[in-house]
Structures are given as C-alpha cells and as structure tokens.
PDB file as gemmi writes it, atoms N, CA and C in Angstrom:
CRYST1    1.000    1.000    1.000  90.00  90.00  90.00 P 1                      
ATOM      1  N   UNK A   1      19.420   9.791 -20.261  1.00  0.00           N  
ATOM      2  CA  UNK A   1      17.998   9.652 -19.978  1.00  0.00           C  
ATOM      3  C   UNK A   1      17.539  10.789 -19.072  1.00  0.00           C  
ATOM      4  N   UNK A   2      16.613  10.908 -19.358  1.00  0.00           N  
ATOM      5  CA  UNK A   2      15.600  12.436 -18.558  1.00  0.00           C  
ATOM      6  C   UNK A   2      14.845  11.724 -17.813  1.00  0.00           C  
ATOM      7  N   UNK A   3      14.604  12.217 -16.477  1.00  0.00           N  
ATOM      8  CA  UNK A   3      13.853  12.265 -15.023  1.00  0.00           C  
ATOM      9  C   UNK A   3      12.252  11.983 -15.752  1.00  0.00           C  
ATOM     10  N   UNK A   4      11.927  11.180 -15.103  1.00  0.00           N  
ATOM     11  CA  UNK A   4      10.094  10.381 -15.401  1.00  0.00           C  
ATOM     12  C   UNK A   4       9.478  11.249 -15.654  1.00  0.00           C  
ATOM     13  N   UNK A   5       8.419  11.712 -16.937  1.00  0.00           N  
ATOM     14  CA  UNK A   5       7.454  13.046 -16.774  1.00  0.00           C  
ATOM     15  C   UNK A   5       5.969  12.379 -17.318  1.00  0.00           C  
ATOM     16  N   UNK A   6       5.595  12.289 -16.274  1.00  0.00           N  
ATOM     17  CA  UNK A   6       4.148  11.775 -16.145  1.00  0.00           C  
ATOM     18  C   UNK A   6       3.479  12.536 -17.419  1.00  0.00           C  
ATOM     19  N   UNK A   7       3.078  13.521 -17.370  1.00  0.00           N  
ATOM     20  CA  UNK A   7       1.993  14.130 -18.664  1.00  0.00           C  
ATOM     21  C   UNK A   7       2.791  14.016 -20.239  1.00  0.00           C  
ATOM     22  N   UNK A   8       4.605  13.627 -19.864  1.00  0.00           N  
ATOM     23  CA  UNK A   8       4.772  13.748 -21.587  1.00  0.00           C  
ATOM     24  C   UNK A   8       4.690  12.251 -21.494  1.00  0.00           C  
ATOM     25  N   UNK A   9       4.530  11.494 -20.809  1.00  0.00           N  
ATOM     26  CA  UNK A   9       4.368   9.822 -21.428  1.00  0.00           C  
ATOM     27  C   UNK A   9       3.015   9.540 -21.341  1.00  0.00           C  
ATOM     28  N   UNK A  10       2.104  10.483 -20.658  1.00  0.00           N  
ATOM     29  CA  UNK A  10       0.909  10.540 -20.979  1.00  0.00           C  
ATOM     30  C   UNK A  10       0.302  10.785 -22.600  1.00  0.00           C  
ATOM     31  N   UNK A  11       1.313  11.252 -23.219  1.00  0.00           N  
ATOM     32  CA  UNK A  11       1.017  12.074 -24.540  1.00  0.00           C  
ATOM     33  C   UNK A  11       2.214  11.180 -25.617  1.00  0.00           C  
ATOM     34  N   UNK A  12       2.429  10.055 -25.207  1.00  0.00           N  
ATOM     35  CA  UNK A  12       3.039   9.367 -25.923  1.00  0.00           C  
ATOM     36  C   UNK A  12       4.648   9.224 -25.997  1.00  0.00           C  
ATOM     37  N   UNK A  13       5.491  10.242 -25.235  1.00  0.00           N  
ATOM     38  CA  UNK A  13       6.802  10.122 -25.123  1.00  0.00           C  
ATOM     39  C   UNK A  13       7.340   8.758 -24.713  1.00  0.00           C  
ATOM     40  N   UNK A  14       8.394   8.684 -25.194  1.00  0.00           N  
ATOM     41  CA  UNK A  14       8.903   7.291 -25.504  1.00  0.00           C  
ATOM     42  C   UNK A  14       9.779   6.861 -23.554  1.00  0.00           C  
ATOM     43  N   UNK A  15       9.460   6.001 -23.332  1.00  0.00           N  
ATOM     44  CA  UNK A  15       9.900   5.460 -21.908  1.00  0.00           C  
ATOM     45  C   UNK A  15      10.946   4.657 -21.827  1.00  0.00           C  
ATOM     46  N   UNK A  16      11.430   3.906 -20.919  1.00  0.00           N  
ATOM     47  CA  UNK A  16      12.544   3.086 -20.486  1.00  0.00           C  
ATOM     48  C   UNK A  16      12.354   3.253 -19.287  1.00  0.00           C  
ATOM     49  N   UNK A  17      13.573   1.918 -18.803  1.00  0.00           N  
ATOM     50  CA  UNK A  17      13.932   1.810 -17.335  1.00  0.00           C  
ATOM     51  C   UNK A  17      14.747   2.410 -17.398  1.00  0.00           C  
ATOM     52  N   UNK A  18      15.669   2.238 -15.984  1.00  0.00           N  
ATOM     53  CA  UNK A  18      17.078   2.418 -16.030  1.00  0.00           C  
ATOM     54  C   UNK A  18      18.051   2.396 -16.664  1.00  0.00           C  
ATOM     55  N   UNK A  19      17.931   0.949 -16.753  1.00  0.00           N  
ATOM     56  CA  UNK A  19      18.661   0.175 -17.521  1.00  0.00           C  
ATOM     57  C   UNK A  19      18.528   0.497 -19.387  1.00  0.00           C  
ATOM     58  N   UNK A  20      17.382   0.757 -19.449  1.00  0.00           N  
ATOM     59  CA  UNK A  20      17.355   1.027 -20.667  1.00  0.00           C  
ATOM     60  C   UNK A  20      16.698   0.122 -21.621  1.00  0.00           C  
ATOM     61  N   UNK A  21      15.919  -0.450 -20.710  1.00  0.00           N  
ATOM     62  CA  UNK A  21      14.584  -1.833 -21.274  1.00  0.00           C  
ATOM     63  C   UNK A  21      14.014  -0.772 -21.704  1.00  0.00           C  
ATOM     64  N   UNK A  22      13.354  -1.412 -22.866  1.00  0.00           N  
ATOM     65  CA  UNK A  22      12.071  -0.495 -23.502  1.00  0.00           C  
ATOM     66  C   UNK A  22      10.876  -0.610 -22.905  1.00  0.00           C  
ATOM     67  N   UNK A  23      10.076   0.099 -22.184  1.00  0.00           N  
ATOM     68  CA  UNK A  23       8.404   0.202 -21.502  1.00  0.00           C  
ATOM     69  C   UNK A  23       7.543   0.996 -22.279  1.00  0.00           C  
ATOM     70  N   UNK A  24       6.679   0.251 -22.230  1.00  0.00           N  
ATOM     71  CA  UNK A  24       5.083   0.909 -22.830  1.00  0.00           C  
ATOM     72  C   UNK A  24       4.441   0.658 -21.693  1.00  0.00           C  
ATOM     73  N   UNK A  25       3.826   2.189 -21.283  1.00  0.00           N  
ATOM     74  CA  UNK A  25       2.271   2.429 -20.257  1.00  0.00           C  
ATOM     75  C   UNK A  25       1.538   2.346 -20.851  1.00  0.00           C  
ATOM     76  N   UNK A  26       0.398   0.979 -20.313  1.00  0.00           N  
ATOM     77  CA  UNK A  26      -0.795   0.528 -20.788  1.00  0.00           C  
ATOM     78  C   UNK A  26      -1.747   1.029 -20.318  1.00  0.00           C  
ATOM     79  N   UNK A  27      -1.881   1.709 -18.830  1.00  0.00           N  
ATOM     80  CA  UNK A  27      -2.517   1.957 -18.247  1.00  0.00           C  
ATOM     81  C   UNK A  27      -2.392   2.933 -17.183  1.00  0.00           C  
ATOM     82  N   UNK A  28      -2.959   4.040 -17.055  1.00  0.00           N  
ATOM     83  CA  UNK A  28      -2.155   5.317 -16.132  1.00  0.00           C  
ATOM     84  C   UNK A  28      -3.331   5.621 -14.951  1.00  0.00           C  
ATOM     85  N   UNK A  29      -4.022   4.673 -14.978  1.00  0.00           N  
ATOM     86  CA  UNK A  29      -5.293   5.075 -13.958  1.00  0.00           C  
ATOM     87  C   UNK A  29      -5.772   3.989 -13.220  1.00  0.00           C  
ATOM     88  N   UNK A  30      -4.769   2.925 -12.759  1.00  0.00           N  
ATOM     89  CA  UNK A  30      -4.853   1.752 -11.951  1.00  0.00           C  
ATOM     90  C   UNK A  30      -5.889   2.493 -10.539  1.00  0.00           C  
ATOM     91  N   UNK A  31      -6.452   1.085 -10.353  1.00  0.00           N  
ATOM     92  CA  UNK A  31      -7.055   1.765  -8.912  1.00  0.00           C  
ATOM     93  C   UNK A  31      -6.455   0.816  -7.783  1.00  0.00           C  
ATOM     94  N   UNK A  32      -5.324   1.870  -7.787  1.00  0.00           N  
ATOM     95  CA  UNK A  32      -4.437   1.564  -6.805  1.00  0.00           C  
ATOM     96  C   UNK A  32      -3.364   2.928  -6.616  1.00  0.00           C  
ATOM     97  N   UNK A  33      -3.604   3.584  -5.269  1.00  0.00           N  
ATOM     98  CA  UNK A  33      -3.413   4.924  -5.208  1.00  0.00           C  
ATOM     99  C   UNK A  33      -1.162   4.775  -5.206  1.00  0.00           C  
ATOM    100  N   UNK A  34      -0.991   3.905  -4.465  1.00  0.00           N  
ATOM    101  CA  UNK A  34       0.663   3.702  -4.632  1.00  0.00           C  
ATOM    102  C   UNK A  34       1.299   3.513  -5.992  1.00  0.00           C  
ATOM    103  N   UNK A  35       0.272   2.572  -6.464  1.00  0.00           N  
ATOM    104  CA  UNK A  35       1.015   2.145  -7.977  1.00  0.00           C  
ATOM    105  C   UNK A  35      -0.691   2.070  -9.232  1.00  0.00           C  
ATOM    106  N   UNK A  36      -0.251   3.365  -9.512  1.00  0.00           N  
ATOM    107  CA  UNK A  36      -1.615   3.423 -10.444  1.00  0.00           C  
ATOM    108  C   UNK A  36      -0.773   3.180 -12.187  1.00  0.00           C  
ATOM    109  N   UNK A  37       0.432   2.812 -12.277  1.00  0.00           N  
ATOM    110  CA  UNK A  37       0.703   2.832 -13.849  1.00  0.00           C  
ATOM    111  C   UNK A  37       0.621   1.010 -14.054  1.00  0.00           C  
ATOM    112  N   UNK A  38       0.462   0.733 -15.173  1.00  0.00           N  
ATOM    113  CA  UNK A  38       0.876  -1.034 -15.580  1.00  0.00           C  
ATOM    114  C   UNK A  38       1.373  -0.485 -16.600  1.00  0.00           C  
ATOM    115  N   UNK A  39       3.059  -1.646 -16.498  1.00  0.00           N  
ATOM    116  CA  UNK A  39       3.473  -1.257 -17.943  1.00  0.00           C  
ATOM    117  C   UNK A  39       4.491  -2.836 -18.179  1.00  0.00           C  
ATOM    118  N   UNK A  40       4.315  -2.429 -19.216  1.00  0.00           N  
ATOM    119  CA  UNK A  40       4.868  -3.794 -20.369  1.00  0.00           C  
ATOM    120  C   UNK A  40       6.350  -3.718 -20.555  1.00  0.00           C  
ATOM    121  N   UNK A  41       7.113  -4.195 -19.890  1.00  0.00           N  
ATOM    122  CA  UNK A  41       8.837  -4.058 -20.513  1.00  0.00           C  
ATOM    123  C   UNK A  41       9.108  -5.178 -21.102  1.00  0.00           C  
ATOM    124  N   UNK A  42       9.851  -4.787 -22.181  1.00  0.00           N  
ATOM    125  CA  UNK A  42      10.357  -5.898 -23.083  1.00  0.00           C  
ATOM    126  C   UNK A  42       9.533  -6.292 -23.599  1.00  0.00           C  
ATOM    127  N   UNK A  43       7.842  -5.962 -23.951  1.00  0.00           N  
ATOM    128  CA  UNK A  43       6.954  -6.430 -24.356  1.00  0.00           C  
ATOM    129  C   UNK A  43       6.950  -8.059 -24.191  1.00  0.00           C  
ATOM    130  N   UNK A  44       7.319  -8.149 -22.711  1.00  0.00           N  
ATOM    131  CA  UNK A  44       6.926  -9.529 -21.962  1.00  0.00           C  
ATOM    132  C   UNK A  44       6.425  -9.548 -20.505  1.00  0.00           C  
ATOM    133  N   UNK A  45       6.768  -8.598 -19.962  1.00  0.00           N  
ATOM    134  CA  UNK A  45       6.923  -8.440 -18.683  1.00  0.00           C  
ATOM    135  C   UNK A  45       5.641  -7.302 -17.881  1.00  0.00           C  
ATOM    136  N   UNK A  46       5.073  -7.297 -17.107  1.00  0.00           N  
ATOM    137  CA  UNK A  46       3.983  -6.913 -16.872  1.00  0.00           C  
ATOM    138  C   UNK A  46       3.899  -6.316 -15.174  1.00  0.00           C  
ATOM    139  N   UNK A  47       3.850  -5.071 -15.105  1.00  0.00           N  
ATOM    140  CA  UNK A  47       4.682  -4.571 -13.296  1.00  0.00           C  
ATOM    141  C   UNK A  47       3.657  -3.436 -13.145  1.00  0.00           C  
ATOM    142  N   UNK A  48       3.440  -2.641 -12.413  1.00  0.00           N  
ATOM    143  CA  UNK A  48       3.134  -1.992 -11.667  1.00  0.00           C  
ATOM    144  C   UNK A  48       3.849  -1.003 -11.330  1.00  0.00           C  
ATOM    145  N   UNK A  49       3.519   0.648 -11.161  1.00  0.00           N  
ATOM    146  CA  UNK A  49       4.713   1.273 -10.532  1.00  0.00           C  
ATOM    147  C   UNK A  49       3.589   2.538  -9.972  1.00  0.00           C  
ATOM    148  N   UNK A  50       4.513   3.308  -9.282  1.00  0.00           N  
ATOM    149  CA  UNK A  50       4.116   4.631  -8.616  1.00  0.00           C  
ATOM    150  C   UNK A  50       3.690   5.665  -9.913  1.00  0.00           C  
ATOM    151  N   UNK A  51       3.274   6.605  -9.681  1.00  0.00           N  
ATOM    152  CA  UNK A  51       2.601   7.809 -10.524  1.00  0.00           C  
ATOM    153  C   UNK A  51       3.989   8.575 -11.392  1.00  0.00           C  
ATOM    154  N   UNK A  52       5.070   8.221  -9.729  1.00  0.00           N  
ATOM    155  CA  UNK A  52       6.664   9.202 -10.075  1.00  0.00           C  
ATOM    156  C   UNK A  52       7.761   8.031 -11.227  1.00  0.00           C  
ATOM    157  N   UNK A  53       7.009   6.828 -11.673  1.00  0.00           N  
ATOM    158  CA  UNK A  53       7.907   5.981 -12.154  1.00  0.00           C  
ATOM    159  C   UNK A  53       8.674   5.380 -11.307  1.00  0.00           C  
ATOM    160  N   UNK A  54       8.125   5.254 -10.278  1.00  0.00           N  
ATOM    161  CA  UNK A  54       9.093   4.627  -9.319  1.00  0.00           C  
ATOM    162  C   UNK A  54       8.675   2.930  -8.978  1.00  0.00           C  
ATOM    163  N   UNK A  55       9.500   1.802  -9.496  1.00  0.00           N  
ATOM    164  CA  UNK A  55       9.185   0.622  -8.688  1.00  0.00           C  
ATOM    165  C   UNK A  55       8.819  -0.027  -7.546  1.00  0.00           C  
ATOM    166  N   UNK A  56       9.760   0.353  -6.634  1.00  0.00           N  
ATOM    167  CA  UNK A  56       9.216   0.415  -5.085  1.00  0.00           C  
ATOM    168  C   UNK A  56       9.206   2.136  -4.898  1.00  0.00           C  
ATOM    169  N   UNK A  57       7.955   1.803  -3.859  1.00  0.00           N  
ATOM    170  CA  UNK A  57       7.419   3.484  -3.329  1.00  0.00           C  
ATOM    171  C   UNK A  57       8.706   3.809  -2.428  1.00  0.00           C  
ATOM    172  N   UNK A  58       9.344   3.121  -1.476  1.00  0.00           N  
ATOM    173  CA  UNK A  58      10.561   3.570  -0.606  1.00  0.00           C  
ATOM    174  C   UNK A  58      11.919   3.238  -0.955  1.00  0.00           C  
ATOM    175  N   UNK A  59      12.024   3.296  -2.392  1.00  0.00           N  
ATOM    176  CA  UNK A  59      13.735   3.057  -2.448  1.00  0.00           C  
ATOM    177  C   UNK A  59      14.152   3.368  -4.169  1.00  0.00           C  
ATOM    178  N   UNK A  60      15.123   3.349  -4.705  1.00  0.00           N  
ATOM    179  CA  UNK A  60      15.090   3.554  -5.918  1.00  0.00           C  
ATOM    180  C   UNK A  60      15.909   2.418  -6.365  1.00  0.00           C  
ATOM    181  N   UNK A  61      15.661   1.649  -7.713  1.00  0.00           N  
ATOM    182  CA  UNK A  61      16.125   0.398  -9.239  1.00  0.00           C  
ATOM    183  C   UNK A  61      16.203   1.283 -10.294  1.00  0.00           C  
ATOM    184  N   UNK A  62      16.984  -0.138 -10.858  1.00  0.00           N  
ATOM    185  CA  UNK A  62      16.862  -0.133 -12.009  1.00  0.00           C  
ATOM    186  C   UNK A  62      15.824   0.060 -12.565  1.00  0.00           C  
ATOM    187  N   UNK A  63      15.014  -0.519 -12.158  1.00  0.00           N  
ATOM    188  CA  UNK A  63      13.566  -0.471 -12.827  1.00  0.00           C  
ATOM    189  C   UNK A  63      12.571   0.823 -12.822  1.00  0.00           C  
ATOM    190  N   UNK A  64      12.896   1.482 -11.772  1.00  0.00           N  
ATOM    191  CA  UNK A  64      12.469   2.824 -12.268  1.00  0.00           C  
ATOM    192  C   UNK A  64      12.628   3.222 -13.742  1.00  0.00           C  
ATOM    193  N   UNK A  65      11.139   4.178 -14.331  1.00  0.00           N  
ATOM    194  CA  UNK A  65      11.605   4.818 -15.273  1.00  0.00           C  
ATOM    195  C   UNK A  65      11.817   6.256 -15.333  1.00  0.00           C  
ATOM    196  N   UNK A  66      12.578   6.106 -16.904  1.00  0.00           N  
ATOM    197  CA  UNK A  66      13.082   7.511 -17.127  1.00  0.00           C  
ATOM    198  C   UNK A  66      12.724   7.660 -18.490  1.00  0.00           C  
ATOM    199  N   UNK A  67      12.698   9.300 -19.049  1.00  0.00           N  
ATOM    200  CA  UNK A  67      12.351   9.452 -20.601  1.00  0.00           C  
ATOM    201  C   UNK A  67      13.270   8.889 -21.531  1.00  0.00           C  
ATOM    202  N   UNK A  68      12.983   8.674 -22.082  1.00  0.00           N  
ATOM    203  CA  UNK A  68      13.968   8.523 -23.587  1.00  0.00           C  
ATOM    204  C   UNK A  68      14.650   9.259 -24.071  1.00  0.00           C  
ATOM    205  N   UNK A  69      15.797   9.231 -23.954  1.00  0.00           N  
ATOM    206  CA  UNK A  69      16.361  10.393 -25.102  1.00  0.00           C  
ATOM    207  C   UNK A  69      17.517  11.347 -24.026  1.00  0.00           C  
TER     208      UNK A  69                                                      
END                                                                             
C-alpha cells in the first residue's frame, strides 16, 4: 500500500485502511478543519478523518488510510 494522496483520491483512486478494509470518500470538504473527510468502510461504517488520512490527529491505526495498490 502507498502513503494517503489527497488529490489522487480526490480524482477517484482507489483507498483502504491499513488493514486493508475497503473506503470510499464521500465527502472531502467537511466543515471541520481537523477532520474534513467522511468515509464509508466496508460500506457500513461511517468515520471521519484528517485531510492526511489520518484517524486520530495525534497518533497513528489501523484505520488510517493508504492508496491501493
């Protein structure tokens, strides 16, 4: 897996967590300056994250994402 890239998942590149859950960004312009993405994992699950793909702003998960591939 490749390091989070904001403008290619802006443009449709395929996402994941860590772990390797599948995520879709629904939304890249939350108004919320810490966690402006919403995204769907497992097409059940519904979270919030930082701009950098990051879950929590001070620490790094699983749940961070990364590119696909």
């Amino acid at each position: 897996m490749k390091k989070f890239d904001l403008e290619a998942a802006k443009k449709g590149a395929p996402v994941v967590t860590k772990k390797g859950k599948e995520a879709h960004i629904l939304y890249f312009e939350r108004d919320n300056p810490k966690f402006p993405l919403v995204v769907i994992i497992e097409k059940k699950h519904v979270y919030c994250f930082t701009a950098e793909g990051k879950f929590y702003v001070d620490k790094l998960s699983d749940s961070d994402l990364k590119m696909k591939g």
